[in-house]
N, C-alpha and C positions, 0 to 999 in steps of 0.2 A: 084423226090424221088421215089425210089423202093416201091412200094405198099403192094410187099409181107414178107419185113422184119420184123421183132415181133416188134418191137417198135415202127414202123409207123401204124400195125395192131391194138397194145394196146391202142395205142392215139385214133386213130378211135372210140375204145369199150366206151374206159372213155368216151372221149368227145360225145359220145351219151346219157352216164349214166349220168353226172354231169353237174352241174348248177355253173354258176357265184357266186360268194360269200359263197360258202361255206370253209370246213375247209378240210384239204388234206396232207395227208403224204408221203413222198418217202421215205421210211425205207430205202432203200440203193441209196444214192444219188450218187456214182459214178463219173465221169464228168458231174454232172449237167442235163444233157438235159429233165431228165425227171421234175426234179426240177425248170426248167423252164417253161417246158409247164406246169405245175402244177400253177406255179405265173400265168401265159397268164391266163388260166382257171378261177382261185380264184378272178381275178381281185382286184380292190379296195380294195372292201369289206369283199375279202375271207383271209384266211390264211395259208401257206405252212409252214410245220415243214419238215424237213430233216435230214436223220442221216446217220453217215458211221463214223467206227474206225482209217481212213484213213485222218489225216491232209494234205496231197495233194490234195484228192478227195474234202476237204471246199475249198482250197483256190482254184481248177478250178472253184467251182460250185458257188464262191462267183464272181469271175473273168467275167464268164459268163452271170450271173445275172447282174451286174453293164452294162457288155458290152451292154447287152438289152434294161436296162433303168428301171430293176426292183431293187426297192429300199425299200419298207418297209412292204410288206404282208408276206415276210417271215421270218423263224428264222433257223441256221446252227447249228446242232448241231454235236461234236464231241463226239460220243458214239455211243453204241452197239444195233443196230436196237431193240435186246431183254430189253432194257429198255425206250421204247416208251411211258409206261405208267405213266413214272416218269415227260412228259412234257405233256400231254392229260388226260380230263375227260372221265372216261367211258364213253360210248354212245354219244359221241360228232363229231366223226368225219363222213365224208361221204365218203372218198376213200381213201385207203392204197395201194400203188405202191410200189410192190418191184421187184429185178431183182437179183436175183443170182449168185453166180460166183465170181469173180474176177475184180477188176479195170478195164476196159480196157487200157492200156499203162499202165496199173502199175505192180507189182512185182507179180507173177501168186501164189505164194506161200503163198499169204497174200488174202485167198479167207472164202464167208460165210461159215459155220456147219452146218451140218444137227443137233447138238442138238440146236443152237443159234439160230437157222432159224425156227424152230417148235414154240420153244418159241416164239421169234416174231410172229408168226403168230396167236399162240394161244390168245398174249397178244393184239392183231390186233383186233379180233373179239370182244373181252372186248371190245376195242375204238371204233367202227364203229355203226353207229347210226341203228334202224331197217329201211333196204330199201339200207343201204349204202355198198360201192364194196370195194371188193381185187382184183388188178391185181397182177399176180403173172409169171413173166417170168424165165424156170427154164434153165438156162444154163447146159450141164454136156459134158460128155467124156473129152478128152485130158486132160490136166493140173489138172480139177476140178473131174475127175472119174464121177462115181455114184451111189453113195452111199447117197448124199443129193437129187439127184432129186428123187431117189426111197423112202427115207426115208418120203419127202415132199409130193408124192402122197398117199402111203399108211398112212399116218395123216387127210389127207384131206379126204381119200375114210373114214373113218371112224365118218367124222361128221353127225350127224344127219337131214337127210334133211327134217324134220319137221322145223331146224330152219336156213337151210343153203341151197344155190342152190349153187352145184361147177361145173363148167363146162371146162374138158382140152379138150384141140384141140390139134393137130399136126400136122406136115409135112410128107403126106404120103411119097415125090418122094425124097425128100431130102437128102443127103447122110452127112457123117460125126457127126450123133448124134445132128441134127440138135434142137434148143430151144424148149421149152414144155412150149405153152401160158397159161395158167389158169386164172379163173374168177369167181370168188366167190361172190354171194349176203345175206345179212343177212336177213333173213324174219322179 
C-alpha cells in the first residue's frame, strides 16, 4: 500500500483518533472503502451510517461490505450528505468522513457543491460529540474545478477556535492539484 496516498494517510489519523464501538459517518461513501474501514473500526458494538445521492455508489459499497463479512453495524443510506441530521442525534457521533469530488468510475458530472458540502459540514459539527473528528479529503482541479475546495476552506478558516481545531495539510512536491487532507476536532 502507498503510504503517501490521502486515504491511506486519513485511516492512519482516524484510526489514531477513534476507538472500537463507537458511532461514525461517511457523509460521502462512494465505492465504499471508507465505509468499510469505518465497519472494521466500529466493530460489534459501534455503528456506521453512510450516505451518497448515487444508487451505484449503495449498491458497490453494499457489495463490498457483504464481500468482507460485514453485515449489521451499518445502515446505507441514499441521500444528500446535507441531510445527516435527519438519521443522527446532535452530539452523538465521534467521526465524520467525508471525501469530495466525484465517484470514482462514476460519471465526473455527478460530483458534491460547495453549497451542499458547507451545509454538511456545518450540519456535521451539530452531530460530532465534544472531543469527536471530521476528516475531510478535498479533491479539486480537472473535472471538479475550484470553487468547492476554496469555498470549503474559507468556511472552515472561519470557525471559532475556542470551539474547533482545523488542521489542513498538503502536498508540497505534488503536481496536478494534488487532494487537500483536513482534520477537524470539536473541543
Amino acid at each position: 500500500m502507498d503510504n503517501s496516498q490521502i486515504t491511506h494517510w486519513c485511516h492512519e489519523i482516524i484510526h489514531s483518533q477513534v476507538k472500537e464501538g463507537g458511532r461514525y459517518i461517511d457523509a460521502t461513501m462512494g465505492n465504499g472503502n471508507d465505509t468499510l474501514f469505518l465497519c472494521e473500526l466500529a466493530g460489534e458494538k459501534g455503528k456506521v451510517t453512510a450516505f451518497d445521492i448515487q444508487e451505484q455508489a449503495v449498491e458497490h459499497t453494499k457489495a463490498l461490505l457483504e464481500h468482507h463479512g460485514i453485515r449489521e453495524n451499518f445502515q446505507l443510506v441514499l441521500d444528500g450528505h446535507e441531510h445527516m441530521a435527519e438519521y443522527e442525534e446532535p452530539g452523538s457521533v465521534d467521526l465524520i468522513c467525508f471525501n469530495f469530488g466525484y465517484l470514482p468510475g462514476g460519471d465526473h458530472r455527478i460530483a458534491t457543491q460547495p453549497e451542499t458540502s458547507i451545509q454538511a459540514i456545518e450540519t456535521g459539527l451539530s452531530l460530532l460529540k465534544h472531543g469527536g473528528m471530521m476528516s475531510l479529503c478535498i479533491y479539486s482541479g480537472g473535472d471538479t474545478g475550484f470553487e468547492e475546495k476554496e469555498a470549503i476552506l474559507e468556511y472552515l478558516s472561519r470557525l471559532p477556535s475556542k470551539n474547533y481545531t482545523v488542521i489542513v495539510n498538503e502536498y508540497c512536491n505534488r503536481k496536478n492539484h494534488p487532494p487537500v487532507p483536513v482534520f477537524l476536532w470539536k473541543k
